[in-house]
The first five atom37 places (N, CA, C, CB, O) and aatype in JSON, in Angstrom:
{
  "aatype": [20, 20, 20, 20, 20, 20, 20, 20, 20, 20, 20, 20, 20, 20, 20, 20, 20, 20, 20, 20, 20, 20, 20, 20, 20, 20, 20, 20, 20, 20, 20, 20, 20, 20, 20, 20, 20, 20, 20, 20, 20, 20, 20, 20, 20, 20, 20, 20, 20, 20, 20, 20, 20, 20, 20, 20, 20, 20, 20, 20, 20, 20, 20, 20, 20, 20, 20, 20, 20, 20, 20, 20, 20, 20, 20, 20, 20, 20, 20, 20, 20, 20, 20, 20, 20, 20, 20, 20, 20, 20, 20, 20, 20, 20, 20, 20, 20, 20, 20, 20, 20, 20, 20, 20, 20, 20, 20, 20, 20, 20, 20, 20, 20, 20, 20],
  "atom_mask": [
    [1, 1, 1, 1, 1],
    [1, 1, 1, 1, 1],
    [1, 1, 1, 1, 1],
    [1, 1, 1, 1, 1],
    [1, 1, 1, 1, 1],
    [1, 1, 1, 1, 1],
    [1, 1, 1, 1, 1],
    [1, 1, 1, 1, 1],
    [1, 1, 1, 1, 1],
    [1, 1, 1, 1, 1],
    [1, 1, 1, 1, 1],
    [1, 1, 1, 1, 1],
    [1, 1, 1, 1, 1],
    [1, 1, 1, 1, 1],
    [1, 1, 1, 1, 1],
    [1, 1, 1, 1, 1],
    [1, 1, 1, 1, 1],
    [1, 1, 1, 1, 1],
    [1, 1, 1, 1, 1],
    [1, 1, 1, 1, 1],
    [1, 1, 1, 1, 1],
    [1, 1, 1, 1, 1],
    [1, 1, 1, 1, 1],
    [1, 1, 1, 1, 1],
    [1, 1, 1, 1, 1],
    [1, 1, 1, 1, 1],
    [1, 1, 1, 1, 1],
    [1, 1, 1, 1, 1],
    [1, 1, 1, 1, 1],
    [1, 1, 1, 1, 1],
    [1, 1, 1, 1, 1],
    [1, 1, 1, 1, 1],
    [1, 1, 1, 1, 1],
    [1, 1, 1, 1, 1],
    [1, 1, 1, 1, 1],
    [1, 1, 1, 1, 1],
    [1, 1, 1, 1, 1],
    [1, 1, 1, 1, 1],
    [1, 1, 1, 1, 1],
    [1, 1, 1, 1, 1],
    [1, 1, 1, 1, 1],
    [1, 1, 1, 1, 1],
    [1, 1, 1, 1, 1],
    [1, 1, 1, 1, 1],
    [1, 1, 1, 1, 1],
    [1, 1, 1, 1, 1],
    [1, 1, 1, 1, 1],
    [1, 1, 1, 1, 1],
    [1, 1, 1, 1, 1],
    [1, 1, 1, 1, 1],
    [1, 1, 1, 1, 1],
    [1, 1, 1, 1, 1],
    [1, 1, 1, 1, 1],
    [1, 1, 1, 1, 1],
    [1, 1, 1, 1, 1],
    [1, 1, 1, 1, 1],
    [1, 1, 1, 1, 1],
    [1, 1, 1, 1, 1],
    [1, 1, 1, 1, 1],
    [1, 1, 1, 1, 1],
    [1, 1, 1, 1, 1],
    [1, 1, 1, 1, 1],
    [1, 1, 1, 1, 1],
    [1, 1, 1, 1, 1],
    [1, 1, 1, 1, 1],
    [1, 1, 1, 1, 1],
    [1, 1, 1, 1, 1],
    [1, 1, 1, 1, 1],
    [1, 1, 1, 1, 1],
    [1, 1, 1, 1, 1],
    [1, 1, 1, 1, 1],
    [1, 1, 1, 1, 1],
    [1, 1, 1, 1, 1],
    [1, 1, 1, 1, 1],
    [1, 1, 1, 1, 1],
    [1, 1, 1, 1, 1],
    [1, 1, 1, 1, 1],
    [1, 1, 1, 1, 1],
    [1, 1, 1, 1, 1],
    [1, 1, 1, 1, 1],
    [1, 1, 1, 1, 1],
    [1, 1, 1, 1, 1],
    [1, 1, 1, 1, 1],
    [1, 1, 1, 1, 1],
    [1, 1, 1, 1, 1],
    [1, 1, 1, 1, 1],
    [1, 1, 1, 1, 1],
    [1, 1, 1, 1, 1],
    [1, 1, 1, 1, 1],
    [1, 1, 1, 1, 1],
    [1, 1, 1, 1, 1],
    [1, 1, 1, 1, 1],
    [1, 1, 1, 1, 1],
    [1, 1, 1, 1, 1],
    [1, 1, 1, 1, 1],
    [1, 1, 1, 1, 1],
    [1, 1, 1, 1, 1],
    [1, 1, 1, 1, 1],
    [1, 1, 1, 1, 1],
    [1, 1, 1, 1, 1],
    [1, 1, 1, 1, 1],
    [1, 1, 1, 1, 1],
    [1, 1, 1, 1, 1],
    [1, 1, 1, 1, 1],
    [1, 1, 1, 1, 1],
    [1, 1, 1, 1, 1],
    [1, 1, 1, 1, 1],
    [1, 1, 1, 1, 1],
    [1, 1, 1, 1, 1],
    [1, 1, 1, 1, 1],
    [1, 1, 1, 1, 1],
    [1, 1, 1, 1, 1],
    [1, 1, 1, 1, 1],
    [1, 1, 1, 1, 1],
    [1, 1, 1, 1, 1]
  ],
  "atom_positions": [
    [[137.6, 172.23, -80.74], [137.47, 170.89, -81.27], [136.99, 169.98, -80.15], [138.8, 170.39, -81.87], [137.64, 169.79, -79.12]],
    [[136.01, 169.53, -80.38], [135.6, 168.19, -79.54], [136.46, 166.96, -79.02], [134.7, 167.55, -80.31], [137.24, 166.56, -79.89]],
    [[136.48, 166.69, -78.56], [137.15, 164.9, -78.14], [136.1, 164.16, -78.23], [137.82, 164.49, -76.48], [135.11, 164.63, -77.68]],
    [[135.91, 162.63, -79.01], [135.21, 161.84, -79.11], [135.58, 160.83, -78.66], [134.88, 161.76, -79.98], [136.7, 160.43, -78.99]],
    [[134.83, 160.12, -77.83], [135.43, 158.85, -76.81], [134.82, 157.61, -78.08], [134.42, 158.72, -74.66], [133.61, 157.53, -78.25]],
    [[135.74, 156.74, -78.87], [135.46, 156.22, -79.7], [135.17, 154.77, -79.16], [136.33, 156.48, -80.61], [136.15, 154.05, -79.0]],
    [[134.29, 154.41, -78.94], [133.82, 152.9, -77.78], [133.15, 152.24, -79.18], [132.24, 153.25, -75.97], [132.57, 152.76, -80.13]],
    [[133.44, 151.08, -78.92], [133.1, 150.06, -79.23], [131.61, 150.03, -80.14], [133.19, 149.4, -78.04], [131.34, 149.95, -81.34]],
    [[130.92, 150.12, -79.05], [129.43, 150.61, -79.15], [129.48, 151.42, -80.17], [128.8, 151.34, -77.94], [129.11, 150.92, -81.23]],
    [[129.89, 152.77, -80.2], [129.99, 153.72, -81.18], [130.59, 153.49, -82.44], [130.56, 154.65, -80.71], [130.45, 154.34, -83.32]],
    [[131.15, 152.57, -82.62], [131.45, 151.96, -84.13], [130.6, 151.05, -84.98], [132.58, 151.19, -84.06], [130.35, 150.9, -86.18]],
    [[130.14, 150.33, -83.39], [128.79, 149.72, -84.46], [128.03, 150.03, -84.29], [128.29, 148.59, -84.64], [127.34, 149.02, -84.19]],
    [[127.03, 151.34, -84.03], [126.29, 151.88, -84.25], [126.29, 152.66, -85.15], [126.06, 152.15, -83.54], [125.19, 152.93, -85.63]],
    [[128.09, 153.65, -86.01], [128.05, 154.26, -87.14], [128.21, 153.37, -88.44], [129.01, 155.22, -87.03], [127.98, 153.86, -89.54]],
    [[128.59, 152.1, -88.29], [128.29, 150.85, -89.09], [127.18, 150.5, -89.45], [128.62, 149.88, -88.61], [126.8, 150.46, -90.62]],
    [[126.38, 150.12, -88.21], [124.69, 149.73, -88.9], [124.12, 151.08, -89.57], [123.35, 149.2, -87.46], [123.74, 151.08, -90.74]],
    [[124.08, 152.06, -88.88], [123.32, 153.32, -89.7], [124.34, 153.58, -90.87], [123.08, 154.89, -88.66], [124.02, 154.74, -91.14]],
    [[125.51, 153.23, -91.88], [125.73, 153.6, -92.76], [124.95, 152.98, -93.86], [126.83, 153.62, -92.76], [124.3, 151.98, -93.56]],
    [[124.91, 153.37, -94.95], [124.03, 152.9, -95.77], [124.69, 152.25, -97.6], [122.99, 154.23, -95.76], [124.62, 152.54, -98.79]],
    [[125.25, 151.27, -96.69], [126.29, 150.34, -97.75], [126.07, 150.29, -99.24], [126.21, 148.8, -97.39], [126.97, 150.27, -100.08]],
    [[124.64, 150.27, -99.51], [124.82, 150.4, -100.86], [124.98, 151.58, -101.62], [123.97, 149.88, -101.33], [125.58, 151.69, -102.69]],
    [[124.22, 152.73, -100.77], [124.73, 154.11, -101.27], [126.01, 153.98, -101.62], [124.64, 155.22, -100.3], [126.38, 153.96, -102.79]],
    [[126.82, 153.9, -100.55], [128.85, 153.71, -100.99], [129.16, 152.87, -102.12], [129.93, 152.8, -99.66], [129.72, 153.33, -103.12]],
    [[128.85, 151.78, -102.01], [129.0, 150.95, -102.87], [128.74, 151.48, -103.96], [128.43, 149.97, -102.68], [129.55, 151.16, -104.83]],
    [[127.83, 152.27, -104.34], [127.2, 152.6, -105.3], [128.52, 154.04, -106.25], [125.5, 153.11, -104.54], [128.62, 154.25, -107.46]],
    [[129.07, 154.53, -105.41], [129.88, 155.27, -105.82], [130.92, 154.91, -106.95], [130.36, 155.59, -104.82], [131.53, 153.85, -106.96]],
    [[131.05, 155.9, -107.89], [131.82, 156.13, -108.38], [133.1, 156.34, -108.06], [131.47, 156.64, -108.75], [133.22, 156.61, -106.87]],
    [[134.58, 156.33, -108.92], [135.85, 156.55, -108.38], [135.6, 158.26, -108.26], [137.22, 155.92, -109.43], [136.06, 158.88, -107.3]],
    [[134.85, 158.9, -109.32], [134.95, 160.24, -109.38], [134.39, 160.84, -107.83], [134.07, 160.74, -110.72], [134.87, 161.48, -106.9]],
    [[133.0, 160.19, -108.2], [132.29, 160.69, -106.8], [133.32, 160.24, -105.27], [130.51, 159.76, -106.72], [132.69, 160.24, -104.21]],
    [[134.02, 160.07, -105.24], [134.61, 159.2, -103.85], [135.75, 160.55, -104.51], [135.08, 156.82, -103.75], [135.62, 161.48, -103.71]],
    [[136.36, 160.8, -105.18], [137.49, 161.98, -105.61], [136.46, 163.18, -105.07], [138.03, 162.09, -107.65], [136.62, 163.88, -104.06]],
    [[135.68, 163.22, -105.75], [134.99, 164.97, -105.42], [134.39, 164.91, -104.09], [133.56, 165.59, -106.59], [134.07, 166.04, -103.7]],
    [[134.06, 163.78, -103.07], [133.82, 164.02, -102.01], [134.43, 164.44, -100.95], [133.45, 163.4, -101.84], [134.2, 165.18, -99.99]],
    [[135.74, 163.44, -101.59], [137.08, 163.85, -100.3], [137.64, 165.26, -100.81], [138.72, 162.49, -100.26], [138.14, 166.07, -100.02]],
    [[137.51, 165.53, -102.31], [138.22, 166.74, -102.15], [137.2, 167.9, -101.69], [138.96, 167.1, -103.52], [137.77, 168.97, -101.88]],
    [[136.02, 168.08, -101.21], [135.05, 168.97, -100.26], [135.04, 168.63, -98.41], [133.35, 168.62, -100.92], [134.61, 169.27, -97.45]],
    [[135.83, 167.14, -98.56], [136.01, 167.28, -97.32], [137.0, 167.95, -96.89], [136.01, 166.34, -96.84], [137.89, 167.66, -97.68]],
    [[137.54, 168.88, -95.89], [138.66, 169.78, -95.59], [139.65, 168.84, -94.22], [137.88, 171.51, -95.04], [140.81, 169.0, -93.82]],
    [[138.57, 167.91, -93.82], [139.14, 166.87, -92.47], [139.8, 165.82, -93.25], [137.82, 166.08, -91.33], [140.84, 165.36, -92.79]],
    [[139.11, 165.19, -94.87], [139.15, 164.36, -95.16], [140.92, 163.79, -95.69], [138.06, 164.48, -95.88], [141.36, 164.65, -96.46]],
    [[141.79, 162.82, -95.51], [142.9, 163.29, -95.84], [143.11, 162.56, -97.55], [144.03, 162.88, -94.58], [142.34, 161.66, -97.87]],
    [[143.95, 162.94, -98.33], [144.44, 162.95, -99.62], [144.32, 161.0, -99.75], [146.23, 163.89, -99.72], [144.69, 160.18, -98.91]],
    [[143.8, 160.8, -100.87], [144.04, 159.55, -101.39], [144.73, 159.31, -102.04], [143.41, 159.08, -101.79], [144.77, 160.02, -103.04]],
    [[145.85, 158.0, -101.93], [147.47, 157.85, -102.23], [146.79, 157.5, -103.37], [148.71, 156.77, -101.4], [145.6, 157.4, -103.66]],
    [[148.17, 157.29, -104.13], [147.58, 156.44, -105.57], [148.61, 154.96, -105.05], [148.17, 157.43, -107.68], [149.01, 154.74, -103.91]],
    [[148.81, 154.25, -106.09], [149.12, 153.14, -105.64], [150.54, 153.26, -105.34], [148.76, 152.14, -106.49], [150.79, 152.99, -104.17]],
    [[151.65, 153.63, -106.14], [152.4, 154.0, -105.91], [153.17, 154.49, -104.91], [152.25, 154.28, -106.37], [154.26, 154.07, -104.51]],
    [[152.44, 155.49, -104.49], [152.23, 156.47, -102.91], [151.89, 155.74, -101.92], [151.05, 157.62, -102.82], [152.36, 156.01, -100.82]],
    [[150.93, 154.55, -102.07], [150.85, 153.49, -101.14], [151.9, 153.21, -100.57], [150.45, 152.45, -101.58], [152.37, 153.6, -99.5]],
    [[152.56, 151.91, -101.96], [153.63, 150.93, -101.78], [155.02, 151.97, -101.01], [154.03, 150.13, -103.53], [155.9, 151.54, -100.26]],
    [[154.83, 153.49, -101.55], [156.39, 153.96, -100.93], [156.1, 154.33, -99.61], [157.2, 155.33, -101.69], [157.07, 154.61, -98.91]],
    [[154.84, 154.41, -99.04], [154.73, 154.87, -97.73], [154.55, 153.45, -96.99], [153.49, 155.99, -97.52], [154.38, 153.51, -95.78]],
    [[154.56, 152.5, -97.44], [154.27, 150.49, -96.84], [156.31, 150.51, -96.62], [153.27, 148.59, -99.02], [156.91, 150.23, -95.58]],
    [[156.84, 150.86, -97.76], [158.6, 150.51, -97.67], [159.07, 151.45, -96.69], [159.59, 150.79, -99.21], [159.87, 150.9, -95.93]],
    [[158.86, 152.78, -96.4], [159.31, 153.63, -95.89], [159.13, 153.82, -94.35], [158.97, 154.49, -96.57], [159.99, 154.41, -93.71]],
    [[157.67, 153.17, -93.59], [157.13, 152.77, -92.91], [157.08, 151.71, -91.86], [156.68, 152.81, -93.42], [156.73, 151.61, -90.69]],
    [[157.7, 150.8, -92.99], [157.88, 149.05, -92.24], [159.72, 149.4, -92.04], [157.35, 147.09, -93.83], [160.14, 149.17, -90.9]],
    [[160.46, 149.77, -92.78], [161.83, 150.57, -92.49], [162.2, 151.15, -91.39], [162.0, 151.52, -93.2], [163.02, 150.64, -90.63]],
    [[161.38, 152.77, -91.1], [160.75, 153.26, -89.98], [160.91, 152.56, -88.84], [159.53, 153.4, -90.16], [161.78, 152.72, -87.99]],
    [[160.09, 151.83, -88.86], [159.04, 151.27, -87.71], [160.57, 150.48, -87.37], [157.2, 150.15, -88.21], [161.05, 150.84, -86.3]],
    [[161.0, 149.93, -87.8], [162.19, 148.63, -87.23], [163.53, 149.38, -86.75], [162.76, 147.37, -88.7], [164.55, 148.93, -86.22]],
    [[163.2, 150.57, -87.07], [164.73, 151.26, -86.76], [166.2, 151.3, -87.71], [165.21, 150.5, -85.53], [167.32, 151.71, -87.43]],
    [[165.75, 150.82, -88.72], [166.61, 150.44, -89.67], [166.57, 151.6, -90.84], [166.22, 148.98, -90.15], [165.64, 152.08, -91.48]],
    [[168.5, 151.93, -90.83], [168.68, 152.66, -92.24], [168.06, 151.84, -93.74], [170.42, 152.86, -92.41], [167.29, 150.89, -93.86]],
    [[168.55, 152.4, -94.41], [168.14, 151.65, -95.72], [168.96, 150.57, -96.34], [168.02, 152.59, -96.73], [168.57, 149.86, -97.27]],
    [[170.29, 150.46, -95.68], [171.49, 149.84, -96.03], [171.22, 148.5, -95.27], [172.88, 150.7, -95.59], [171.38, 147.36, -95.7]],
    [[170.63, 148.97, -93.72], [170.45, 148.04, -92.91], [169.6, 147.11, -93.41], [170.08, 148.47, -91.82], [170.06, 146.0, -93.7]],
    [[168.13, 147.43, -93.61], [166.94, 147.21, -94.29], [167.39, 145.93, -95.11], [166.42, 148.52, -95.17], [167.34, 144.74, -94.78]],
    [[167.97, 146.71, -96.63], [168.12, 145.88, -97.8], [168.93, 144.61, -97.06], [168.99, 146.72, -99.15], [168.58, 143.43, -97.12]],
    [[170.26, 145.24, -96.23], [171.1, 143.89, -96.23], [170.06, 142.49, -95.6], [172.63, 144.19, -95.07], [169.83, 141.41, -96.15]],
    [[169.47, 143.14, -93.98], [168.7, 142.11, -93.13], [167.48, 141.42, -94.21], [167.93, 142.98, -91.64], [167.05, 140.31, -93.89]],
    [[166.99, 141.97, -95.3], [165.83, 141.1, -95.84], [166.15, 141.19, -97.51], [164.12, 141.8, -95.36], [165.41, 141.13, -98.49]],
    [[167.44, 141.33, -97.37], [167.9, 140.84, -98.79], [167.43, 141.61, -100.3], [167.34, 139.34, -98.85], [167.8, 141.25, -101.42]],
    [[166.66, 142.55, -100.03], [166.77, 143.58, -100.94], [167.7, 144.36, -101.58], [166.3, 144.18, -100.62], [167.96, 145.15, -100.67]],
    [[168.22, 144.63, -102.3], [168.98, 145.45, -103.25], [168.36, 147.31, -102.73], [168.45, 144.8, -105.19], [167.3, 147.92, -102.8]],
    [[169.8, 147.62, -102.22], [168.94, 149.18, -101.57], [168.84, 149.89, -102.64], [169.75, 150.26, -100.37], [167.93, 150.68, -102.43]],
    [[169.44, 150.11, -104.07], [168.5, 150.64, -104.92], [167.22, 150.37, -105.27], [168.9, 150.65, -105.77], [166.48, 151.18, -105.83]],
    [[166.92, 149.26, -104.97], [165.36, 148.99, -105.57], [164.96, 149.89, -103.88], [164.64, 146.68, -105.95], [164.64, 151.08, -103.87]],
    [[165.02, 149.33, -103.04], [164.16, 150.11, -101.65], [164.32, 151.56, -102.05], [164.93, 149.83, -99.85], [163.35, 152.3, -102.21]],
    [[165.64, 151.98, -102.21], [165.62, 153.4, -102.21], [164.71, 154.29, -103.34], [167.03, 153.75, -102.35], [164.7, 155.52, -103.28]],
    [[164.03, 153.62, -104.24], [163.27, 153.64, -105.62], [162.04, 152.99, -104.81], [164.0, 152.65, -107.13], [161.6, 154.05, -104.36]],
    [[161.41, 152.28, -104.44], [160.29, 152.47, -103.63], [160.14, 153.39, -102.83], [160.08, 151.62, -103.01], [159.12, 154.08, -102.84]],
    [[161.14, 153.59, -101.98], [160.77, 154.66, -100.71], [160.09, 156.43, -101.28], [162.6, 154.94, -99.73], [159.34, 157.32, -100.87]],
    [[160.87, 156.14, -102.35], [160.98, 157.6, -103.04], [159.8, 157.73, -104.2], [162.62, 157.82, -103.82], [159.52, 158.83, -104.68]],
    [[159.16, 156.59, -104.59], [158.29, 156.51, -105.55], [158.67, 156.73, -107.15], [157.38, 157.37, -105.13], [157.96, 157.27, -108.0]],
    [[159.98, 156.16, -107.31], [160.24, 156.41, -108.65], [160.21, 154.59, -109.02], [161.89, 157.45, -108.94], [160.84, 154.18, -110.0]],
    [[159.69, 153.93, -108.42], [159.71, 152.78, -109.3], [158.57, 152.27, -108.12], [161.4, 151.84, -109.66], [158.65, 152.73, -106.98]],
    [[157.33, 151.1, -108.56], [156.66, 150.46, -107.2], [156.88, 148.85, -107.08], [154.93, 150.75, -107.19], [156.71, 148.02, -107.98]],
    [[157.23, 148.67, -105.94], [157.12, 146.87, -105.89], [156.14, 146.7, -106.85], [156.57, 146.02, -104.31], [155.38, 147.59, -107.23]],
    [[156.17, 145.2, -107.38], [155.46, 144.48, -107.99], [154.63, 143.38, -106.99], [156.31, 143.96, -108.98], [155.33, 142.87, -106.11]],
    [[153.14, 142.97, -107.05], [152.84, 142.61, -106.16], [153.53, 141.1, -105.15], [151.71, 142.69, -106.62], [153.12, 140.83, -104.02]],
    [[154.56, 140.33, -105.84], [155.0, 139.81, -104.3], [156.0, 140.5, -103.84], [155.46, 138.37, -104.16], [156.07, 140.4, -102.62]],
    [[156.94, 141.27, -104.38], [157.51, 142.64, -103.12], [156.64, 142.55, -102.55], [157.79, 144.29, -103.38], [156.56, 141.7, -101.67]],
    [[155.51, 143.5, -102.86], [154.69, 144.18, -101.76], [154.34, 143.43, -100.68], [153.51, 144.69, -102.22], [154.31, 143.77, -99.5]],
    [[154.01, 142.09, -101.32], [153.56, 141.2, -100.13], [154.8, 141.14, -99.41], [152.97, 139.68, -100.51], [154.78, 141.72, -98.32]],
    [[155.92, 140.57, -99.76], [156.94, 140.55, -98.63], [157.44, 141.45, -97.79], [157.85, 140.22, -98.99], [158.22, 141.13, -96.9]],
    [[157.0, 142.78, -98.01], [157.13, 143.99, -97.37], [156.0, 143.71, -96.34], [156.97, 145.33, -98.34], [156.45, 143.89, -95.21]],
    [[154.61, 143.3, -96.31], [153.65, 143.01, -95.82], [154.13, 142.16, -95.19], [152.71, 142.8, -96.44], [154.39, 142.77, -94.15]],
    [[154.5, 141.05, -95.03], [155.15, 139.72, -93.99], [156.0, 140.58, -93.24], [156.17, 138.26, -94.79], [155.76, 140.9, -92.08]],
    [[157.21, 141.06, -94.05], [158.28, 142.05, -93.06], [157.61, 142.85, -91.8], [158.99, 143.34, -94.05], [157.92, 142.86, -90.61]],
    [[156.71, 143.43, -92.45], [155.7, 144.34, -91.65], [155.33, 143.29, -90.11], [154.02, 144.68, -92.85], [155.83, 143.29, -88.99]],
    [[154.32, 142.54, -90.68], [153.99, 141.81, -89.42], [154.83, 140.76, -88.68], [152.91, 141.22, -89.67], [154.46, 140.46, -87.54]],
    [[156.2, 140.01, -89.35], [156.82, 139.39, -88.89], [158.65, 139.46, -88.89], [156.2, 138.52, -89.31], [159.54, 138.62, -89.0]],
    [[158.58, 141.15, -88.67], [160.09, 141.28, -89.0], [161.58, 139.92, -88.9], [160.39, 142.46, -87.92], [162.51, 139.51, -89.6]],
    [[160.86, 139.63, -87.34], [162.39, 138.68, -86.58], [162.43, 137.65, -87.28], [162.4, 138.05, -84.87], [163.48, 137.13, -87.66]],
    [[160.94, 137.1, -87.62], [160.84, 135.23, -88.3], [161.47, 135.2, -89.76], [158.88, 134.51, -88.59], [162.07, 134.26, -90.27]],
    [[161.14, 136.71, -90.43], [161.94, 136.54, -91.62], [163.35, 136.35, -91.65], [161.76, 137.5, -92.33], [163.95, 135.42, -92.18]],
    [[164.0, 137.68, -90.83], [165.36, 137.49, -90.93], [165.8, 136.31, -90.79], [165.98, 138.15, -90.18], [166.6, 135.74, -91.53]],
    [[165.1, 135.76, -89.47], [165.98, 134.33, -88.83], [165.62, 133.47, -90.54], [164.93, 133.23, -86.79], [166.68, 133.05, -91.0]],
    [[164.74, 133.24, -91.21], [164.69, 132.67, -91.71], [165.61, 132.87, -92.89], [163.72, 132.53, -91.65], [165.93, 131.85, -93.49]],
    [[166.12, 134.13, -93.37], [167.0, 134.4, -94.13], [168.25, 134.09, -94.26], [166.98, 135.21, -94.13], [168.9, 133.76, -95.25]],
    [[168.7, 134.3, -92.51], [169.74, 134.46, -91.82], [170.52, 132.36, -92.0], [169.07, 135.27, -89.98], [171.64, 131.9, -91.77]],
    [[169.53, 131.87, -92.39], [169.59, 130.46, -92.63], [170.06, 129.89, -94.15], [168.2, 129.99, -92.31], [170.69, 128.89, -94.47]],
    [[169.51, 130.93, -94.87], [169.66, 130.31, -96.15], [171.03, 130.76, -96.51], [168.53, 130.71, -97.23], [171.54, 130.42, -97.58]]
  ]
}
């Protein structure tokens, strides 16, 4: 296997030579049958699979059980534990607040930690 030194340069040079409207032009099918001939290419979540790998992830990342999680940002750990697992998906402002959590763990709590 090669190593590719991924510079700057080299991104926008595989940017300008892509050919945007070809893609654009794709179908959901065609974008399914391409990745599934690619063998590098990896699996496309569905939405679902998204949102439980965004809860499971931003969880992860903070060091926090699930008990911890729900209590610090006020979630109900059955609903997290039903995202994490993909038997139920946020609705889109969950998701977004999982998204804020994500990028601003401390400002939320403190801000929680207030009300």
């Amino acid at each position: 296997m090669a190593i590719v030194n991924v510079t700057p340069e080299l991104v926008a040079e595989v940017l300008a030579s892509t050919d945007w409207q070809a893609v654009d032009a794709q179908s959901d099918d065609d974008i399914s049958r391409n990745v599934a001939q690619d063998p590098d290419a990896p699996a496309i979540l569905t939405d679902g699979e998204t949102a439980a790998a965004i809860a499971r992830t931003v969880r992860k990342r903070l060091g926090l059980s699930q008990a911890e999680f729900a209590a610090r940002f006020h979630v109900p750990v059955g609903t997290l534990r039903d995202w994490e697992q993909n038997r139920r998906q946020p609705d889109a402002p969950a998701l977004a607040y999982l998204r804020v959590i994500a990028r601003e763990p401390d400002i939320v709590a403190r801000a929680l930690a207030v009300a």
